[in-house]
PyMOL CGO cylinders between C-alpha atoms (Angstrom):
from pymol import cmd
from pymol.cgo import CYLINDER

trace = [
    CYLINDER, 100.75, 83.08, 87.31, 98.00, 84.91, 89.19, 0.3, 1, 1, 1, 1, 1, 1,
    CYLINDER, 98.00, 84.91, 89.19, 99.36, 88.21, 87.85, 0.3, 1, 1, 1, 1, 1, 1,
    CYLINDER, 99.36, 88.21, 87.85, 99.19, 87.31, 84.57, 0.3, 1, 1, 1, 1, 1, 1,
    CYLINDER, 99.19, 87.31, 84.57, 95.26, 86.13, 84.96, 0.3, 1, 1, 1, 1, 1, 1,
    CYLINDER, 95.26, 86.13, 84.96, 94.74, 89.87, 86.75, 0.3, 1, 1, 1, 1, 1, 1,
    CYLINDER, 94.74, 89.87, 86.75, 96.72, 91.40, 84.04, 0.3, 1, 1, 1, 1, 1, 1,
    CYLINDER, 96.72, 91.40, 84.04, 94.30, 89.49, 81.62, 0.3, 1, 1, 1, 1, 1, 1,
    CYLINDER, 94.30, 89.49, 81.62, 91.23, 90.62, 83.66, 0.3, 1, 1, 1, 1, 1, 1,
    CYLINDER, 91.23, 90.62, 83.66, 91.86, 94.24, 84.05, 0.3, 1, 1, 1, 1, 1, 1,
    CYLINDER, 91.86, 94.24, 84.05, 92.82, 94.96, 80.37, 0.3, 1, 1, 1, 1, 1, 1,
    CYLINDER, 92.82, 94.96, 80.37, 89.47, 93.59, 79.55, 0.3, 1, 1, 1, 1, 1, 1,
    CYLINDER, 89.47, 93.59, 79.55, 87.58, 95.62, 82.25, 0.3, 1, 1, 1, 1, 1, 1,
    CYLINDER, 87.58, 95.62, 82.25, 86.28, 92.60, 83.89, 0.3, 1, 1, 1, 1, 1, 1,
    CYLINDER, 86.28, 92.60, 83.89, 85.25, 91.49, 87.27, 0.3, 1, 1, 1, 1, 1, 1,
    CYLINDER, 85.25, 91.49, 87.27, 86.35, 87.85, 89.33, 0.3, 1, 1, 1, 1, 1, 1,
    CYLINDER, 86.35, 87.85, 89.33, 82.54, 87.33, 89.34, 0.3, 1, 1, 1, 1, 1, 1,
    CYLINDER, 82.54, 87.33, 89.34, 82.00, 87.63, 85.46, 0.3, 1, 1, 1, 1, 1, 1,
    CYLINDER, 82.00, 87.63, 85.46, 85.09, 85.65, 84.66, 0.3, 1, 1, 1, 1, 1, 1,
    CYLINDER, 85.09, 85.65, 84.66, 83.71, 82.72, 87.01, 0.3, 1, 1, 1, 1, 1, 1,
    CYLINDER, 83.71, 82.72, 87.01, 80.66, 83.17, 85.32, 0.3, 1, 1, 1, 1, 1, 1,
    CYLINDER, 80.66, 83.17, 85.32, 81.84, 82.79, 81.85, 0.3, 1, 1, 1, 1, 1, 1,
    CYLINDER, 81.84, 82.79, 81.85, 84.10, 80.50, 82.04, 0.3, 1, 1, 1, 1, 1, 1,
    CYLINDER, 84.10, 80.50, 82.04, 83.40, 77.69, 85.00, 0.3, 1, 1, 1, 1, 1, 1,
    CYLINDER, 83.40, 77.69, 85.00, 86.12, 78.59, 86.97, 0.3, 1, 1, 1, 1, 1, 1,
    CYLINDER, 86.12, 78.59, 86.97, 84.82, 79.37, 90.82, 0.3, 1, 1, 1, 1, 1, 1,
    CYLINDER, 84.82, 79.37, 90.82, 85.74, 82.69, 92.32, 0.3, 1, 1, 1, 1, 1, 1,
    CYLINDER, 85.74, 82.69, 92.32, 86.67, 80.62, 95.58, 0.3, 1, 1, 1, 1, 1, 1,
    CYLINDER, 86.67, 80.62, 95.58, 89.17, 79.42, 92.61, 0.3, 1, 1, 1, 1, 1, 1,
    CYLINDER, 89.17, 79.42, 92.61, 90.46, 82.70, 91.57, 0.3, 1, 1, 1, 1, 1, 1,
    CYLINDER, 90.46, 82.70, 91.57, 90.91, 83.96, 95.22, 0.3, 1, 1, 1, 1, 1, 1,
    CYLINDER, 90.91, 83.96, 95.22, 92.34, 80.97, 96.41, 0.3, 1, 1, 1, 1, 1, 1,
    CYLINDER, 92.34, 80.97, 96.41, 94.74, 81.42, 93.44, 0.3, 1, 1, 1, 1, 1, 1,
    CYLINDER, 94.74, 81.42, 93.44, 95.53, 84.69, 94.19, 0.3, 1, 1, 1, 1, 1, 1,
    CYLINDER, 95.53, 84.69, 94.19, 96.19, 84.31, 97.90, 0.3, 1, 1, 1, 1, 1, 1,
    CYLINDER, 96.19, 84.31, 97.90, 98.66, 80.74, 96.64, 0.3, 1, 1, 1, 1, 1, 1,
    CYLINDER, 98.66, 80.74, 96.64, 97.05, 78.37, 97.98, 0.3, 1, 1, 1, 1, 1, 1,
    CYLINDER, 97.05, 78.37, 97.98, 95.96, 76.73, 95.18, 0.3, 1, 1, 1, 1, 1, 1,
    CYLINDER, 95.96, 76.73, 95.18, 97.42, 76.42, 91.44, 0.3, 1, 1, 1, 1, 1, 1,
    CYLINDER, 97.42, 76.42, 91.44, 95.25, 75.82, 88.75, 0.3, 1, 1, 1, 1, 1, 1,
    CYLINDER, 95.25, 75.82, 88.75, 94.68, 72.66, 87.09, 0.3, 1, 1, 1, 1, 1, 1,
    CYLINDER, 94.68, 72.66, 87.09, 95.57, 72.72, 82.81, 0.3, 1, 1, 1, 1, 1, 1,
    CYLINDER, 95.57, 72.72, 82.81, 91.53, 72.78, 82.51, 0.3, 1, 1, 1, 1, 1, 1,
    CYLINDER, 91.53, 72.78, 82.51, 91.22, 75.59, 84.81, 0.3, 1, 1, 1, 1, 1, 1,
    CYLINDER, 91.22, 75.59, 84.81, 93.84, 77.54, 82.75, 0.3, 1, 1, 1, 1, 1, 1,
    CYLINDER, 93.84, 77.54, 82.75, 92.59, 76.35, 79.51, 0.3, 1, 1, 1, 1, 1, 1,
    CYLINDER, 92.59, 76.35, 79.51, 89.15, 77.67, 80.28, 0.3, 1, 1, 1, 1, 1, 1,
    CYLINDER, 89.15, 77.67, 80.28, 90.77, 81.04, 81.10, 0.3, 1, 1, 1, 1, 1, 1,
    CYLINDER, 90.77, 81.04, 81.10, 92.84, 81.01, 77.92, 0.3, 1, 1, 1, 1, 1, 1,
    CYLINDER, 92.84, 81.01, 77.92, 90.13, 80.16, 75.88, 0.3, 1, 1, 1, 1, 1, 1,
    CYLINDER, 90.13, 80.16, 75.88, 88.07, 82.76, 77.79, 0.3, 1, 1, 1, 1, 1, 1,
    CYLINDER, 88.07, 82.76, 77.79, 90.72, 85.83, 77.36, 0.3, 1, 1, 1, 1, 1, 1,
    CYLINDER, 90.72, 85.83, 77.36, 92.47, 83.97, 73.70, 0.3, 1, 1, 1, 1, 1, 1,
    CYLINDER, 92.47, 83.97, 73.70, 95.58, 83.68, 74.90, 0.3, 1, 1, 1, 1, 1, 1,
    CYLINDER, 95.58, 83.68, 74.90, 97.13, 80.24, 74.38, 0.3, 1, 1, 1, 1, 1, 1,
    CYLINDER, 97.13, 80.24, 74.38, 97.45, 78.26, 77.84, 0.3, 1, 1, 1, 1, 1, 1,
    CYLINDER, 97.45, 78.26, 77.84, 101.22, 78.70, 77.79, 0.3, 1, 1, 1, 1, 1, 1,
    CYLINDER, 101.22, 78.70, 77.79, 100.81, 82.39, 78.00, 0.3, 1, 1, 1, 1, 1, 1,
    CYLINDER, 100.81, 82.39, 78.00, 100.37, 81.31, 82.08, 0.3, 1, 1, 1, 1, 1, 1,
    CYLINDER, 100.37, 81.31, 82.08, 103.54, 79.78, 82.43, 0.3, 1, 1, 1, 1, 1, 1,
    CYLINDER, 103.54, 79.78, 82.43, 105.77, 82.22, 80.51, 0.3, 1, 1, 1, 1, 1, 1,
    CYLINDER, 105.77, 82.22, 80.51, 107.96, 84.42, 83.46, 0.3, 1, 1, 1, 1, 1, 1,
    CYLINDER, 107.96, 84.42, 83.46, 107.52, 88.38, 83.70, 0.3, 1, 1, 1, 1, 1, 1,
    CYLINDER, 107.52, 88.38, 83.70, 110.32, 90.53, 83.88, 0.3, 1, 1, 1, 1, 1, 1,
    CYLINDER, 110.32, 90.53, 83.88, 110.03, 90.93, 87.77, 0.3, 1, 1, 1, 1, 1, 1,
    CYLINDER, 110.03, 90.93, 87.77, 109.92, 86.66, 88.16, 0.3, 1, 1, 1, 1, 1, 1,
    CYLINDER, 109.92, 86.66, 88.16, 113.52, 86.41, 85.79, 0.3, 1, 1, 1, 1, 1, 1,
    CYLINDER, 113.52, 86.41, 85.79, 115.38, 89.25, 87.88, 0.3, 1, 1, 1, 1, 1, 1,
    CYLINDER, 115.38, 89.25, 87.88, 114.69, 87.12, 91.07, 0.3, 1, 1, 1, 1, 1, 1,
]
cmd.load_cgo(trace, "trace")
């Protein structure tokens, strides 16, 4: 799920910092995210979706590399 969010992120040449700022989410979030030890709650993620327009299930769809594992 985190790769999808820095997929997101990096496509729209933003930083951790201005996402948090925009959008409520903490970076102690994000990086906690990112390191697994903690998965967002649906607000979290609907903040983000709303944030990048992606609809919230966008987050829980699997990538090619997650479906050949």
């Amino acid at each position: 799920m985190y790769q999808k969010y820095a997929d997101l992120r990096d496509k729209a040449s933003v930083t951790d910092y201005e996402v948090a700022k925009q959008t409520g989410v903490s970076t102690a979030t994000l990086t906690n995210w990112k390191y697994g030890r903690y998965n967002p709650k649906a607000d979290k993620l609907m903040a983000l979706s709303e944030y990048f327009g992606v609809p919230m299930e966008y987050f829980y769809e699997k990538t090619e590399k997650e479906e050949d594992h």
